[in-house]
GUMIRO-272503 format. One record per residue (C-alpha): residue number from 0; residue in three letters; x, z, y negated. Coordinates in steps of 0.25 Angstrom, whole numbers, plus 5000, padded with zeros to 4 digits. Last residue first. Layout:
<atoms>
NUM; ALA; X; Z; Y $
...
</atoms>
This chain:
<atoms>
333; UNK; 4930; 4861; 4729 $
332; UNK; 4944; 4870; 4728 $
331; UNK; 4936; 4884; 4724 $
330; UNK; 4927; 4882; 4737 $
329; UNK; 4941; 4879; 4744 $
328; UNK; 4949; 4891; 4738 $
327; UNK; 4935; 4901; 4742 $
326; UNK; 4934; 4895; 4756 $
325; UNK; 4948; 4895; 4758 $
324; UNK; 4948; 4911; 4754 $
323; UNK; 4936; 4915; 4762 $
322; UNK; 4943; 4909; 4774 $
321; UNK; 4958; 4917; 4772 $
320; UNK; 4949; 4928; 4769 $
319; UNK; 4942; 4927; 4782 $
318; UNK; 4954; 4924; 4793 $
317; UNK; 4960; 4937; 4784 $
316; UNK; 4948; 4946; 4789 $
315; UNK; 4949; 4938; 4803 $
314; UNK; 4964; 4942; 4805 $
313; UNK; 4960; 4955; 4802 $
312; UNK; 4948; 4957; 4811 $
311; UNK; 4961; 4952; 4823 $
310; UNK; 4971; 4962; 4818 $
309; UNK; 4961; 4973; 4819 $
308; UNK; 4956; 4969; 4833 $
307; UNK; 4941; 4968; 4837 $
306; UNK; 4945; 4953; 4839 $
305; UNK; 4956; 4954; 4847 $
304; UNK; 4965; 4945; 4847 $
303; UNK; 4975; 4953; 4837 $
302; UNK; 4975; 4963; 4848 $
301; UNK; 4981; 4954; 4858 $
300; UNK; 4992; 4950; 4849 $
299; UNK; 4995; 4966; 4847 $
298; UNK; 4996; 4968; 4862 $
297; UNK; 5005; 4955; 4862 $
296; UNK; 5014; 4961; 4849 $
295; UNK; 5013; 4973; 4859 $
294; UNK; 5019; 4968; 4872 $
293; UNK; 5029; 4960; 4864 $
292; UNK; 5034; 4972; 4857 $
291; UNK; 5036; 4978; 4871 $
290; UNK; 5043; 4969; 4877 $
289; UNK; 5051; 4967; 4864 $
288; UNK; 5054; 4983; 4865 $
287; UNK; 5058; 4981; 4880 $
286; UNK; 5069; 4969; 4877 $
285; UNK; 5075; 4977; 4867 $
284; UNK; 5075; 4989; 4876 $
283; UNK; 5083; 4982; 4885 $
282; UNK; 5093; 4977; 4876 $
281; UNK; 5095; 4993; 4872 $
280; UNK; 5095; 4997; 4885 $
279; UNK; 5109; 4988; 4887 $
278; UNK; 5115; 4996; 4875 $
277; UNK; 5111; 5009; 4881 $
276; UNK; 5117; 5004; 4896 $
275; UNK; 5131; 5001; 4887 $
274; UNK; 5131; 5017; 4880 $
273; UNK; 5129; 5022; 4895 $
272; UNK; 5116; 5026; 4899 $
271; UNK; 5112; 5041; 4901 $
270; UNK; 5111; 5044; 4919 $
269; UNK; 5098; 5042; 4925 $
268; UNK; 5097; 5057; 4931 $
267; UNK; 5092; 5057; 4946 $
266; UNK; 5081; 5063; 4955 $
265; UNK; 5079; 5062; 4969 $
264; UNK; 5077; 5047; 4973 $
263; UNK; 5070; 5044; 4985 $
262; UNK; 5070; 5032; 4995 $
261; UNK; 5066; 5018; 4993 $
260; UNK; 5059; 5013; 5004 $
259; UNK; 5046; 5010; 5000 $
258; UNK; 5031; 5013; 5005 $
257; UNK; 5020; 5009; 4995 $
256; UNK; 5013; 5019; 4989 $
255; UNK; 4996; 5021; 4987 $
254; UNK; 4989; 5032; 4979 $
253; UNK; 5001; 5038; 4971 $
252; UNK; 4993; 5047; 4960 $
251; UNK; 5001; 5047; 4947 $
250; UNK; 4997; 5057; 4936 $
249; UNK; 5001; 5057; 4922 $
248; UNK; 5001; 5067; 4910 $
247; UNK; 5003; 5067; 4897 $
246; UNK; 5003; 5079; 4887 $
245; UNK; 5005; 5079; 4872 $
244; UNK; 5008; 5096; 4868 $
243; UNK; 5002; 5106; 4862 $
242; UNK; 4991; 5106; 4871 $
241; UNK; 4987; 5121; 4869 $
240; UNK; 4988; 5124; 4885 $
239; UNK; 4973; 5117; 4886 $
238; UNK; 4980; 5105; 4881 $
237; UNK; 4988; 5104; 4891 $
236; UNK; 4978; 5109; 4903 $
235; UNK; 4969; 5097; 4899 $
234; UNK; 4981; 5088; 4903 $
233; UNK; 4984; 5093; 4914 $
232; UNK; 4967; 5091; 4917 $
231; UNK; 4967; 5078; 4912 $
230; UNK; 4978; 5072; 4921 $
229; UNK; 4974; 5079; 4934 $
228; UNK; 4959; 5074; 4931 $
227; UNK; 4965; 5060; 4929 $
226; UNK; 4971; 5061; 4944 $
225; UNK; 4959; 5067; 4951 $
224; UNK; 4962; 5070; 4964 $
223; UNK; 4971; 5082; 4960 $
222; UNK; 4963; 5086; 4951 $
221; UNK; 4963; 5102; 4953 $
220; UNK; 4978; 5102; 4958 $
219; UNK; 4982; 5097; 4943 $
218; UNK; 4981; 5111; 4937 $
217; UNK; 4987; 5118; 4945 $
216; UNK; 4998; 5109; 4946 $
215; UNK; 5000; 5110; 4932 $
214; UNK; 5002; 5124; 4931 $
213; UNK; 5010; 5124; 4942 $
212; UNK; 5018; 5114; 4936 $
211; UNK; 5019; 5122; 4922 $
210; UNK; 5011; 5121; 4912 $
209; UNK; 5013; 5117; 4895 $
208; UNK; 5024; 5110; 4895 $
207; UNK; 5021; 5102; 4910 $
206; UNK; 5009; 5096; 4901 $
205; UNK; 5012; 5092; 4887 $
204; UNK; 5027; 5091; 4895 $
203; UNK; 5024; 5077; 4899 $
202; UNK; 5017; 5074; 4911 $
201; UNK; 5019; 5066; 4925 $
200; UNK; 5012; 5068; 4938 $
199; UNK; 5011; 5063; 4951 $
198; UNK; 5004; 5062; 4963 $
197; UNK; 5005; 5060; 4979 $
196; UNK; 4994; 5053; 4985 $
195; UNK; 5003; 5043; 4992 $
194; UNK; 5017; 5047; 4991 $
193; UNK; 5028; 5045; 4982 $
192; UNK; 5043; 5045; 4987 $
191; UNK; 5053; 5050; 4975 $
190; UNK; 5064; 5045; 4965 $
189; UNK; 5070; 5052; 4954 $
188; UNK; 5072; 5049; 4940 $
187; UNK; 5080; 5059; 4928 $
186; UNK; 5083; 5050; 4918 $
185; UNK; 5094; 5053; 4906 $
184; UNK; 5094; 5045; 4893 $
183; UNK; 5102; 5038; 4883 $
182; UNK; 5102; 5034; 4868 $
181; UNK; 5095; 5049; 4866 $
180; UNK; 5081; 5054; 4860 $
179; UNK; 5075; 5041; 4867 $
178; UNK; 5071; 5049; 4881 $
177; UNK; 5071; 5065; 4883 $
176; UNK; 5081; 5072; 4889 $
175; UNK; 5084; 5088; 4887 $
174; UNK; 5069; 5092; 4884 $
173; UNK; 5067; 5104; 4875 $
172; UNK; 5058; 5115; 4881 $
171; UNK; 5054; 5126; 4871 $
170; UNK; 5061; 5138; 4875 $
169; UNK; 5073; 5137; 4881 $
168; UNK; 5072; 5151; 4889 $
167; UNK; 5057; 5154; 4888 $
166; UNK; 5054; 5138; 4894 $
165; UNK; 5066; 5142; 4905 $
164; UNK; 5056; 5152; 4910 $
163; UNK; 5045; 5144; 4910 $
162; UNK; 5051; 5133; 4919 $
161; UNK; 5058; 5143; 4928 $
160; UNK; 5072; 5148; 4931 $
159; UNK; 5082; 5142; 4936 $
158; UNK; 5093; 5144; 4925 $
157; UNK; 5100; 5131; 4924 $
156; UNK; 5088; 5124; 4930 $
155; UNK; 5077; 5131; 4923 $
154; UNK; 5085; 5130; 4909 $
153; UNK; 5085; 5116; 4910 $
152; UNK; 5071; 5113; 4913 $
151; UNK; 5069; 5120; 4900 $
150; UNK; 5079; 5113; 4892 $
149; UNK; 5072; 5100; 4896 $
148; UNK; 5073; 5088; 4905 $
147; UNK; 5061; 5092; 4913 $
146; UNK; 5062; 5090; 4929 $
145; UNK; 5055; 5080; 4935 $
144; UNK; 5049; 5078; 4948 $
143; UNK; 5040; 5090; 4946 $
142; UNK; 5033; 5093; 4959 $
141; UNK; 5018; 5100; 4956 $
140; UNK; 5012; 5109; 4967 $
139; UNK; 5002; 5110; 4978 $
138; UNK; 4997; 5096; 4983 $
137; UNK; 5010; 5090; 4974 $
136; UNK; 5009; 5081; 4962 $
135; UNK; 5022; 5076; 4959 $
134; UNK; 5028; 5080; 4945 $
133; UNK; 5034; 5071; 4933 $
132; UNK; 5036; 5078; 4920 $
131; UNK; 5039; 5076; 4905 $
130; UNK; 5052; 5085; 4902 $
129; UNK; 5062; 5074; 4898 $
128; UNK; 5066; 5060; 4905 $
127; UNK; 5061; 5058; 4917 $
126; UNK; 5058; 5048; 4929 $
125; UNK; 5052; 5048; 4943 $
124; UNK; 5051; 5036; 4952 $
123; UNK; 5041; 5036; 4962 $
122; UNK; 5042; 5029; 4977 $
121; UNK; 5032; 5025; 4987 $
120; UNK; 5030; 5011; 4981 $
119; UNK; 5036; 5012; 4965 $
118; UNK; 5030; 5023; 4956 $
117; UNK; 5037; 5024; 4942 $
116; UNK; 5035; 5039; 4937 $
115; UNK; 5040; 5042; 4923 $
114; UNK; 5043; 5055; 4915 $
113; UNK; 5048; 5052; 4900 $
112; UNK; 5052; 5062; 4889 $
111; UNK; 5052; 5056; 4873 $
110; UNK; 5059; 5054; 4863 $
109; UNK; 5060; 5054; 4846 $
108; UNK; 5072; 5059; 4838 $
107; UNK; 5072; 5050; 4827 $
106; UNK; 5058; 5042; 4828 $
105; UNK; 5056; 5043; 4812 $
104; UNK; 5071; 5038; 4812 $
103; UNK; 5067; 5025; 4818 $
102; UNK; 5080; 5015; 4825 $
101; UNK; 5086; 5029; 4832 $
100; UNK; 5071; 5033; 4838 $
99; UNK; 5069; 5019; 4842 $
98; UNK; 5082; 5018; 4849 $
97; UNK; 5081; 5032; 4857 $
96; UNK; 5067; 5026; 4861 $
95; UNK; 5072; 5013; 4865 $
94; UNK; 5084; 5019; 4875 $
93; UNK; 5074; 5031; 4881 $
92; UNK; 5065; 5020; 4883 $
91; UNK; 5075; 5011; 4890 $
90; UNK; 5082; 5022; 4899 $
89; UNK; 5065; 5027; 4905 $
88; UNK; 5064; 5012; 4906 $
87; UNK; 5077; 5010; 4915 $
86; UNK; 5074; 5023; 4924 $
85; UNK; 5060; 5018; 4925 $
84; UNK; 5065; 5004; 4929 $
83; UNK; 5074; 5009; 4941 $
82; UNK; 5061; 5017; 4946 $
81; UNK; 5053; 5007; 4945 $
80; UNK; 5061; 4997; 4952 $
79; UNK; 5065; 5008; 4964 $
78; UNK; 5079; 5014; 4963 $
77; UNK; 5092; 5011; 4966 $
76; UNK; 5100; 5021; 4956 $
75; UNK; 5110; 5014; 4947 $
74; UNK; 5101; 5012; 4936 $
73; UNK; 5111; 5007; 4925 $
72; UNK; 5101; 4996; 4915 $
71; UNK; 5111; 4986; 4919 $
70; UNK; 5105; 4983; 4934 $
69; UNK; 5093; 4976; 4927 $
68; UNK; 5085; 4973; 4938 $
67; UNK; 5075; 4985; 4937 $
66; UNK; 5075; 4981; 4922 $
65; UNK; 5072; 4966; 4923 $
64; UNK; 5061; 4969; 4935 $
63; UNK; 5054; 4980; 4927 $
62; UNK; 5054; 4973; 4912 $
61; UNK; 5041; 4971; 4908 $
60; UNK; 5031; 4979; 4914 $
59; UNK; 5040; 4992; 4919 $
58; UNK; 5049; 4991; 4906 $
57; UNK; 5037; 4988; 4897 $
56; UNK; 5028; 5001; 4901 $
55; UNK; 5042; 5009; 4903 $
54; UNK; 5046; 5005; 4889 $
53; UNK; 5032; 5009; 4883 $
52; UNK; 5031; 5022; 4889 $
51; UNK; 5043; 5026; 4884 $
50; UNK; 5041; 5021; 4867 $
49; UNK; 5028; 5028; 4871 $
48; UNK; 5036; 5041; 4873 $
47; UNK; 5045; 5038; 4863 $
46; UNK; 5036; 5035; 4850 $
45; UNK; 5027; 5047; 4855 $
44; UNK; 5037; 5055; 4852 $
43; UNK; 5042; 5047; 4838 $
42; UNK; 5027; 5051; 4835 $
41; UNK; 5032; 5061; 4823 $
40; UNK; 5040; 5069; 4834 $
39; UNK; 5050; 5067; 4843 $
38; UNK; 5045; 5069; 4857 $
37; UNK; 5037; 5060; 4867 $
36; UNK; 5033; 5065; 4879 $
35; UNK; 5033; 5050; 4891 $
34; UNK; 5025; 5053; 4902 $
33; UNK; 5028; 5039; 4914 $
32; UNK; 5020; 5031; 4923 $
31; UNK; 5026; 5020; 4929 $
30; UNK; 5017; 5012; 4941 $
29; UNK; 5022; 4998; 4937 $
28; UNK; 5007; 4993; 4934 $
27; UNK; 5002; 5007; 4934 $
26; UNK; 5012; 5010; 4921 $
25; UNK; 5008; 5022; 4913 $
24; UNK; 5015; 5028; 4903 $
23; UNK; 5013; 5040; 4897 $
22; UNK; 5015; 5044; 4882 $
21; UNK; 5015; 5058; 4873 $
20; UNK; 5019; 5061; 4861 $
19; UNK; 5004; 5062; 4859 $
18; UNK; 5000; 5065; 4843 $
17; UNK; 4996; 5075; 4834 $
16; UNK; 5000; 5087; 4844 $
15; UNK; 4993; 5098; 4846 $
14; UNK; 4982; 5096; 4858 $
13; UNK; 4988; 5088; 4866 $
12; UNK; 4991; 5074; 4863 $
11; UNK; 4987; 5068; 4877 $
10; UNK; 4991; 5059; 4888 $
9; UNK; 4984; 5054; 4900 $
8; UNK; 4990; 5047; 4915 $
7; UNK; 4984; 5045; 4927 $
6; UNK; 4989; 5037; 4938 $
5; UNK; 4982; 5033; 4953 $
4; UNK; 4994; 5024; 4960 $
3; UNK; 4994; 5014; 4970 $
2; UNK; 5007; 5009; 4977 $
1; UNK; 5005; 4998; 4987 $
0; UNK; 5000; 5000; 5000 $
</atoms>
């Protein structure tokens, strides 16, 4: 059979902020799904994380085959296309973003964390930057299959101690690696065997920020054959813990897999590009924001056929002055 997915993904402001610095990404077309928590302030967040999504959309679209076979772009690992591709995009949009940012001073400073899930047969690539999360559904527990890049997750390795505990000790958490607030970037990616009727979620800190994964499990175990009722409901506890944060969520239900071959990857860090592999990016990324500017000025032509458009009621206002003037100089002409 070949692999079917169930996915269902929301995203909301929260109760405090202005705005969602928030974006998700969902590709059921390439089966990519990513959570994307932007950061910077003065929409420069939301900048970032949609700058992501947008990169991953147009890489896995436009550019899948010329990426995976592009042995320049330094992925030594033999891994499956998607995954390869994913560890490619996630470089790219850290790349564009860190450029946009220095090119705009009003984006100084902006970035964003990214967790993405690209399924391929019976096999599921996991990658992250940052402290969104990815976790596997279990019948009685959550399974993280990421681990925050923060001070917090820091602490409780070097000193083992608990999630809450290493909170009093730091504080406020601060994320160690995030993607566009430097030229280069480290990617944690792992590699693991999926099974039908297994699940899978992904969520910004909106959400893990404000309960723990029992806390969240609890919630979920109610739901659990009801995928947009899992989504609404963690949701729902967001806010009802003040909301003071954007929060997304995604959840992927593997309904069918096709058997593959490939064995398991634990989990890795993609190591910073060199100064040469930046500079290669670079033409990458030119060829992506062309892409991408060529889907939109499409979009927009689209939109300008549209009779209820704006464009188009103002094209037939000028259509009418231009008339009513020949009529008046011709008239004045007999």
């Amino acid at each position: 059979m070949p692999l079917k997915l169930d996915v269902i993904g929301k995203t909301h402001k929260g109760l405090v902020r202005k705005g969602n610095e928030d974006s998700l990404h969902i590709n059921t077309d390439n089966n990519v799904y990513a959570v994307c928590d932007g950061m910077g302030g003065h929409q420069a967040g939301e900048v970032a994380s949609m700058m992501t999504a947008d990169i991953l959309d147009t890489t896995y679209r436009l550019f899948l085959d010329a990426l995976q076979r592009d042995k320049d772009l330094k992925i030594t690992k033999t891994l499956p296309v998607s995954g390869d591709v994913l560890l490619k995009s996630i470089r790219l949009a850290n790349r564009a973003i860190y450029n946009k940012a220095a090119d705009n001073t009003s984006l100084h400073g902006m970035g964003t964390t990214v967790v993405a899930l690209a399924f391929e047969n019976d096999m599921l690539s996991v990658a992250h930057v940052g402290d969104s999360r990815a976790y596997r559904i279990d019948k009685d527990k959550l399974l993280p299959l990421t681990t925050d890049h923060s001070w917090v997750a820091e602490i409780q390795k070097q000193q083992n101690i608990s999630e809450e505990e290493a909170s009093s000790v730091v504080g406020k958490n601060v994320i160690t690696r995030a993607l566009g607030v430097r030229d280069t970037v480290e990617v944690d990616y792992s590699l693991i065997k999926i099974n039908k009727g297994e699940k899978f979620l992904l969520c910004s800190d909106g959400l893990c920020g404000y309960a723990d994964d029992d806390e969240i499990f609890e919630n979920l175990r109610n739901h659990m054959n009801d995928n947009e009722a899992i989504v609404d409901n963690l949701i729902q506890m967001a806010n009802d813990r003040g909301g003071a944060d954007n929060v997304t969520i995604i959840v992927v239900e593997v309904l069918e897999t096709t058997t593959s071959n490939l064995p398991e990857v634990k989990t890795f860090t993609l190591p910073a590009e060199s100064d040469a592999l930046l500079l290669y990016e670079d033409s990458w990324i030119a060829s992506i924001r062309e892409a991408l500017q060529e889907r939109l000025n499409k979009k927009d032509g689209n939109n300008k056929e549209m009779p209820g458009s704006k464009s188009f009621l103002y094209l037939l206002f000028a259509f009418f002055i231009v008339a009513a003037f020949m009529v008046v100089y011709f008239a004045a002409g007999n």
